[in-house]
Structures are given as structure tokens and as C-alpha cells.
N, C-alpha and C positions, 0 to 999 in steps of 0.2 A: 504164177499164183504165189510160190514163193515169196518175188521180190516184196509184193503187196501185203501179205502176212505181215514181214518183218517192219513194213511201213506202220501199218496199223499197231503193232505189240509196240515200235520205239512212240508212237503216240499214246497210246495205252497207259506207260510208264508215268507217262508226263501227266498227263490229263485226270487219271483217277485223283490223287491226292489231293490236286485243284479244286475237282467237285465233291469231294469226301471232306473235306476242312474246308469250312468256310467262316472267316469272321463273323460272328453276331449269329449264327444260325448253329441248332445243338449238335455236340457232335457225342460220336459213340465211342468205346471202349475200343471197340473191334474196327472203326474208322480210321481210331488214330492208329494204330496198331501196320494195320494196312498202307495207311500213306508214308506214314516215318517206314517202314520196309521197302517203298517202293523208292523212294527220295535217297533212301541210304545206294541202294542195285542202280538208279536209272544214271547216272552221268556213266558210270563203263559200259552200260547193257546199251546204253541208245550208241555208245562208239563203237560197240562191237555190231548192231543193225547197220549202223551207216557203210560200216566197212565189208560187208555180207550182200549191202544191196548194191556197194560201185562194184563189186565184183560179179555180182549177177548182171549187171546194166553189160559191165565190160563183154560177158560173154553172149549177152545177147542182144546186143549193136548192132552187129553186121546182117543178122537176118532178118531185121525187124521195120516195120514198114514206119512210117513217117508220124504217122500218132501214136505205134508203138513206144516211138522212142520220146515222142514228146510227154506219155505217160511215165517212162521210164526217168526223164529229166522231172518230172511233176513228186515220184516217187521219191529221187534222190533229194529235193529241195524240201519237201516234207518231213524226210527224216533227220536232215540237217540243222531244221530249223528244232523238229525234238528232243536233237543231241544240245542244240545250244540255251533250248529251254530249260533241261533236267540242270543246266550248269545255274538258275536263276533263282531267287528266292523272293518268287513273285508276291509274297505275302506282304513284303515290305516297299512295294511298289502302291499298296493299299493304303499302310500309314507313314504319311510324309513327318518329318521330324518339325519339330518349333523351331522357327525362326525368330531368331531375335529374342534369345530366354533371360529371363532378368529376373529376379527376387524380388519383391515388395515388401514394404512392413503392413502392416494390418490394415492400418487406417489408407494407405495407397493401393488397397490390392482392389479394385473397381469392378474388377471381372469377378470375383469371387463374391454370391449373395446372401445373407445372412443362413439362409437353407441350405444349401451347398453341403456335400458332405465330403470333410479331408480325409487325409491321412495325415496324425501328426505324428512328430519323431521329438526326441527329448534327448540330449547326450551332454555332457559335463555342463549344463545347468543353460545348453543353446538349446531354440526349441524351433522346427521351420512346419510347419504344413501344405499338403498338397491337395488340391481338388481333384476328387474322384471322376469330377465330368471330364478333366483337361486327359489323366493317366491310362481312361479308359481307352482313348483315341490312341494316345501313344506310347504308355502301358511303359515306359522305363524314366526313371532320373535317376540323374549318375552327380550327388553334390557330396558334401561333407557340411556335418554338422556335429557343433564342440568339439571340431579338428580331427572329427572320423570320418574316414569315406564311405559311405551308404547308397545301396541303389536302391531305390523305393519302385516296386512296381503295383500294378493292379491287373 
């Protein structure tokens, strides 16, 4: 029962934050709270279950009947893969970055439609703007404007 606990708690770790923060969907005070605590604990906590259940596996190998152990191998593979999870920052598997980023001047920016709402930046007398529909998706640029470097997010 053990091994199983410690199975469940290294997926636990992993799993809550995933379903507690989720892009485009509200989150709460005490959500975020919860997941950055568990994200901060889970990459030691899931290596210390992995190491807690080969050692239980190890001791309980030899008496153990043949779906025993195939459980026991189901056990370890589960925790492993939640030790190699708490190591990922699945968030950014959600927004791919732009490929191919280019700058336009006004009268070339086609993607951009009279309605559109930017963000514009002003710095020694350069001026660039950014569409809120592109920043929303992927929420960072990293340029320089009038020879400052600025990251614009939304």
C-alpha cells in the first residue's frame, strides 16, 4: 500500500498545478498559491518517491507473484515518468513561439486591422507597436526601440 501512496502523492505533485492554472480559464489567489508551492517541492519530492518505491519494489521482488511485480514495474514507470514531468514546464508546450518575426512599417503590416488593439512604445523619438491579439498568444517580445532594450508583454 505503501508503494502505491508514494505513486499517487509523486503524481499528485505533478498533476494538481496542471489542473489549478490553466491558460484562458480564471484562476484564484489560493490556486496560484498552491501550484507555484507545489512546482517549487515536486522535482526533489517526486526523486525522493522514485527512490522510496525502487526500494520498496527491491524488497518486495522476491515474494511477489507475477502481476505483483508487473504492478510494481507499472508503479515504478509512473513515478518516473512524474519525476521527469515535475522537471517540465508544460505551459510552454501550449504557446509555440513565432516563427519567422519580422517588423513592418505601418502601411505593410496586413495582419494587423484598423480595430486591432496595440501596444505602442515611444523611446528617443522611435515609436514600434504591438497587437494585443498576436501577445496574447505569446505574451513576450524581446526588441529594442530608440536603441533601448524592452520586453513588451501582455
Amino acid at each position: 500500500m505503501l508503494l502505491f501512496a508514494c505513486v499517487l502523492v509523486a503524481l499528485a505533485v505533478v498533476v494538481t498545478p496542471a489542473l489549478l492554472i490553466q491558460p484562458f480559464k480564471p484562476q484564484t489567489e489560493n490556486h496560484l498559491t498552491i501550484s507555484h508551492a507545489l512546482r517549487r517541492v515536486s522535482p526533489l519530492m517526486t526523486i525522493a518517491l522514485l527512490a522510496v518505491v525502487g526500494t520498496l519494489m527491491f524488497k518486495l521482488w522476491r515474494g511477489a507473484r507475477l502481476w505483483s511485480r508487473a504492478l510494481m514495474i507499472l508503479a515504478f514507470a509512473l513515478t518516473t515518468l512524474g519525476s521527469w514531468f515535475a522537471r517540465q514546464n508544460h505551459f510552454e508546450w501550449m504557446f509555440n513561439p513565432l516563427t519567422k518575426v519580422s517588423y513592418a512599417a505601418i502601411g505593410e503590416a496586413a495582419f494587423v486591422d484598423d480595430a486591432d488593439l496595440v501596444l505602442a512604445v515611444e523611446r528617443n523619438g522611435e515609436a514600434a507597436a504591438y497587437p494585443i491579439r498576436q501577445l496574447a498568444y505569446h505574451h513576450l517580445v524581446h526588441d529594442t526601440v530608440g536603441r533601448v532594450p524592452i520586453v513588451v508583454t501582455y
